[in-house]
N, C-alpha and C positions, 0 to 999 in steps of 0.2 A: 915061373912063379914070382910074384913079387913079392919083394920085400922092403921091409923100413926097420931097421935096428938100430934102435935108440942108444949112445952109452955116454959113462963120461958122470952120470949119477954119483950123490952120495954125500955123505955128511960135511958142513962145512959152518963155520962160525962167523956169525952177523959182521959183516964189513969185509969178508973174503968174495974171492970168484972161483968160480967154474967154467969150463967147458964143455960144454955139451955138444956130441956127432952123432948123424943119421946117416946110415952107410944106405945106400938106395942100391936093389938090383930086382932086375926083373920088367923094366920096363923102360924107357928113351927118356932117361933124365933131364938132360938139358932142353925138354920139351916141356918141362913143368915146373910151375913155380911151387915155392916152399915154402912152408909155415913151419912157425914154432907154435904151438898151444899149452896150455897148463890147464890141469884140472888138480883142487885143492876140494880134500874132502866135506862133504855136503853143500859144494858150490859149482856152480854151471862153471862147463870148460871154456877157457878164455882166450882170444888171440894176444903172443908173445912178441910175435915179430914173422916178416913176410918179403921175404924176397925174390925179384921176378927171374924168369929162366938164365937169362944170362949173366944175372948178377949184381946187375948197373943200377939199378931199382931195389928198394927195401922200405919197409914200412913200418912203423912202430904205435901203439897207443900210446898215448900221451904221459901215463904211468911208466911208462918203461923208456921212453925215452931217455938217454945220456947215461942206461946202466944195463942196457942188454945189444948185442952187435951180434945180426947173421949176418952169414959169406955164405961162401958155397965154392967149391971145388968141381966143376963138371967133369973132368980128368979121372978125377976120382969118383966120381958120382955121389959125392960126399956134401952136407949141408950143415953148419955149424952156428951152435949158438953163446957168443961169450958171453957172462954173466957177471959184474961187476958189483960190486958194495952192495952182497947180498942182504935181503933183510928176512924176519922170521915171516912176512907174512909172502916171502916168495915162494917157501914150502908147495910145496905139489907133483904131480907127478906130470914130467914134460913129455908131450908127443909131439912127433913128427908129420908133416901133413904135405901131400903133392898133390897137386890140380895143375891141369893143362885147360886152354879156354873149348874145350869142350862138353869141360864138366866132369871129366873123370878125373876121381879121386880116391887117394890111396891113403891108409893112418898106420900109422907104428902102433908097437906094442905100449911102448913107454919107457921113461927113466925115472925114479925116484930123486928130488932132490929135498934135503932138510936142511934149514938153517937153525940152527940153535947152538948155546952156549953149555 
């Protein structure tokens, strides 16, 4: 059965970080690249950050750039997202997302993350 569980969520104040992990089982991890997403209510879900199987590759919107960093752990089948000089409008709730180039694709449940004061 596959799985994607998101944790690592949870309340934090404008100019901190987080960590966010997606424990992967259930299917050949290191076969498939990783996404971060965010969905922030009544606004379409957004790509966070994207890095390829192995690791060595990572991709960012230009928005996020210089304040969010995936890794990934293949060892662990584990994919992580650091989160730096959070702002309020980072609020939303973060998934996890695995595609291999064949087009299969797997989604997490989700983490809630909130930035306020």
């Amino acid at each position: 059965q596959v799985q994607l569980v998101e944790s690592g969520g949870g309340l934090v104040q404008p100019g901190g970080s987080l960590r966010l992990s997606c424990a992967a089982s259930g299917f050949i991890f290191s076969s498939y690249a990783m996404s971060w997403y965010r969905q922030a209510p009544g606004k379409e879900r957004e790509l966070v950050a994207r890095i390829g199987s192995a690791g060595g590759f990572t991709n960012y919107p230009d928005s996020m750039k210089g304040r969010f960093t995936a890794s990934r752990d293949n060892a662990k089948n584990t994919v992580y997202l650091q989160m730096d000089n959070l702002k309020p409008e980072d609020t939303a709730v973060y998934l996890c997302h695995a595609q291999n180039t064949w087009g299969t694709r797997y989604w997490g449940q989700g983490t809630q993350v909130t930035v306020s004061s």
